[in-house]
N, C-alpha and C positions, 0 to 999 in steps of 0.2 A: 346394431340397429338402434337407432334417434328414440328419444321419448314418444316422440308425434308418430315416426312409424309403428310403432309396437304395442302404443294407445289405438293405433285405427286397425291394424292387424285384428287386435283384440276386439274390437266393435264388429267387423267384420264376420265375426265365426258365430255371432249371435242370427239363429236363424233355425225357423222351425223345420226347414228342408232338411235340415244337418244338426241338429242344436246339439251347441256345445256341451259334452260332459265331461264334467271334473269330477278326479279322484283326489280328494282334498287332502295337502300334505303339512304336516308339522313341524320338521326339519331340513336341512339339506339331502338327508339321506333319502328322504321319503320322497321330498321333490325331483331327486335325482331319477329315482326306481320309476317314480310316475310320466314323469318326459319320456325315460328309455321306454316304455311300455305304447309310445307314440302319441302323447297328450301333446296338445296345439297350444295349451297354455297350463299355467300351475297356480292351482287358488289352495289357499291356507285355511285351515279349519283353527278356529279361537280357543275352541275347546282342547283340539289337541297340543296346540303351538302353550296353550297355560297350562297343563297338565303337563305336559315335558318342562315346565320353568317353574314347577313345585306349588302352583296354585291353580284355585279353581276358578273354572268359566263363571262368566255374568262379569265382568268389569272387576275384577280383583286384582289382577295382573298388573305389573309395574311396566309402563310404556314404556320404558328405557329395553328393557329385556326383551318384550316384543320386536322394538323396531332391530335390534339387533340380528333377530331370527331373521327377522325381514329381507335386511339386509342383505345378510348371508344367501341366501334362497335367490334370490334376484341375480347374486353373482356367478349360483353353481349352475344355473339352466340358461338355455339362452331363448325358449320360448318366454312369453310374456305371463307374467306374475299378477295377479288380483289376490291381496289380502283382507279376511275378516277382520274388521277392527272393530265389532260387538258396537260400543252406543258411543265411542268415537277416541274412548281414551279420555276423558277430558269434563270435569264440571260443568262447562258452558259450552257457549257457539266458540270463541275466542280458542280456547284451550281445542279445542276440535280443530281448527284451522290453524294450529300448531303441529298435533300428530298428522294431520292431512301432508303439508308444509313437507314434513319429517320422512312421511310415507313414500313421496314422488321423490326424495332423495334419497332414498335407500335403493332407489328402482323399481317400484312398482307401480304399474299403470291404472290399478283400478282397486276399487275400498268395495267392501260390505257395509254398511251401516244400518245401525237396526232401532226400529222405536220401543220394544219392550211394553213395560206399561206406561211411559211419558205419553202425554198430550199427542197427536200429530205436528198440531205446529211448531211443539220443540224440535220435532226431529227434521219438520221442514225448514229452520232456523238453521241446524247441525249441515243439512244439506248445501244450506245456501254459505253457509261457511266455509264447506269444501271445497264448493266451486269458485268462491273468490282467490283462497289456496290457491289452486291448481291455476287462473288466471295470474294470479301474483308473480307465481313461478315460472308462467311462459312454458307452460307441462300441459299436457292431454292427462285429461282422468274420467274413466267410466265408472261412474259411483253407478252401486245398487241396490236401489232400500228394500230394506227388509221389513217387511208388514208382518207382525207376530199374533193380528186377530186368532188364526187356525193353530198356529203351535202353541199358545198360553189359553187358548178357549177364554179369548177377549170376549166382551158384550152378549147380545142373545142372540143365540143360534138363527134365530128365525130371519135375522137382516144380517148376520154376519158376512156375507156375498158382496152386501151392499156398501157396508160399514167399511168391507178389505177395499172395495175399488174404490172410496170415496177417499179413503187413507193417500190410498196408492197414487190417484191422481194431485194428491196435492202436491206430496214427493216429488212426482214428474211436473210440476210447477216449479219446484223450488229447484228444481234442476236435476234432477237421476234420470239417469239414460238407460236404467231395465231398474223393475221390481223381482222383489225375490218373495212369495208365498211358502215358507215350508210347512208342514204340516197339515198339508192337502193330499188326499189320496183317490175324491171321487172325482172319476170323469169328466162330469159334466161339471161341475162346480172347477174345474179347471179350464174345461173349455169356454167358459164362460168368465172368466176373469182373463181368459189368453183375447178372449173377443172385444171386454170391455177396456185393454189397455191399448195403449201408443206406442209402448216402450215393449223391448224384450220380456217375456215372461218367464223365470230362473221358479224351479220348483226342486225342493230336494226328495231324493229318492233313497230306496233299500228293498231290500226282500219283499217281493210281494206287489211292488209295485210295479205299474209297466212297463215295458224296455224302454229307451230310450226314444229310438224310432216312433215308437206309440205315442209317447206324449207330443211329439213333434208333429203328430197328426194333427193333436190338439190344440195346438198353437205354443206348444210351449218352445223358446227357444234356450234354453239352458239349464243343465240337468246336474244337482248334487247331490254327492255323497253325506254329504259334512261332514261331525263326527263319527259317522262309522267306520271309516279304515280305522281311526285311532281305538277306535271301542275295540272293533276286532282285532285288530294288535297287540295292544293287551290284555283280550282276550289268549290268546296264545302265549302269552307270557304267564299268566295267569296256570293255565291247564298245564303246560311245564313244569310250572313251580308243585301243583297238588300234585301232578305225577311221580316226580322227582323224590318228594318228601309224605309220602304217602305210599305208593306202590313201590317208589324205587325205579321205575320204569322211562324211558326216555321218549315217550310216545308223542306227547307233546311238540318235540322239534322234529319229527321225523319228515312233514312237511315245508321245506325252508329252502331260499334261494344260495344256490351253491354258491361256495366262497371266492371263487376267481369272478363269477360273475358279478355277485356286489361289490367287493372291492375293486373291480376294474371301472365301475362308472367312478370313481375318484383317480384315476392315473394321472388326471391333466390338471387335477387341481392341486393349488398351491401349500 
């Protein structure tokens, strides 16, 4: 499948009748288990993809090693790939629309990009960088900003609603084709930012929050895990390890996918 196909593919499954959920993966292994499991596309969590490359999340990560994972991940699945690339990889807009560049050639169709605590107009600068990218290159790219008002407890609570959509829209000026809110968990404060945009609404999800379906009520059309499969994976790595050298006991892996089964989604690969 073409660039152009598998960009609109991907545009496509954003939609609050269905909204797309990802189970965000780190590796090839985990991208693999996540397709086999009937994902319609495979988005990368930053957190876990730097955590498996021996650094920690927020922009620490050496882009070289990222785009590498990237890489990899785009060739073992053949659904369509959207990667977090946190605040772009990159100093400036320039350096951004190099990892952009770098991104659509490793094959992935679609970025996260997030403002943190930068200005909005950096990020709608970073935005507009990506989009010249992805025209340079004669590629499809579903960028998705990321508004971090709700997950850093930006500004005062009291306009925070106002401040998230005011963010959000300029993004979708500077060119993003969905916002990503995480750190939202009430209702109607999602229903009302699913109301106030144009663009698909991505909100992340976990324990506690509501299915899937539910928020699609709400207008949400796309639903993450992010970090948490990696959390809870090494979480279980973790509980192995204290059982292991603590009790002695093997309790920890006792829940695990059998071995013909994970090794067989690698048979066809190289």
């Amino acid at each position: 499948m073409s660039n152009t196909d598998k960009t609109e593919l991907f545009r496509s499954l954003h939609t609050p009748a269905r909204p797309l959920a990802l189970a965000n993966a780190w590796d090839v292994a985990t991208a693999r288990v996540v397709e086999a499991a009937g994902a319609p596309a495979v988005a990368t969590t930053s957190a876990g993809v730097a955590w498996s490359l021996g650094a920690p999340d927020g922009d620490r990560v050496s882009r070289d090693l990222v785009l590498g994972v990237l890489a990899r991940i785009a060739a073992a699945v053949s659904v369509p790939v959207t990667a977090d690339i946190e605040g772009g990889y990159g100093r400036n807009p320039a350096e951004v629309a190099e990892t952009v560049a770098r991104v659509i050639e490793a094959g992935v169709v679609g970025v996260n990009i997030e403002d943190g605590t930068r200005p909005p107009r950096a990020l709608a600068e970073r935005i507009e960088a990506a989009r010249e990218a992805a025209r340079t290159a004669g590629a499809g790219l579903f960028v998705n900003a990321r508004v971090d008002t709700y997950l850093l407890g930006l500004g005062d609570p009291a306009t925070r609603l106002r401040d998230t959509l005011a963010r959000a829209r300029t993004y979708v000026g500077a060119g993003a084709d969905g916002v990503f809110v995480p750190g939202v968990t009430d209702p109607r404060v999602i229903e009302e930012l699913a109301a106030g945009l144009t663009v698909p609404l991505n909100v992340m999800a976990g324990p506690g929050a509501p299915p899937v379906a539910a928020l699609g009520a709400l207008g949400v059309a796309r639903v993450s895990l992010g970090p948490g499969v990696a959390q809870a994976a090494h979480a279980v790595v973790r509980r192995a390890a204290l059982g292991l050298y603590g009790a002695g006991d093997y309790d920890g892996v006792r829940q695990s996918l059998e071995y013909p089964d994970l090794n067989g989604l690698f048979t066809s690969s190289g």
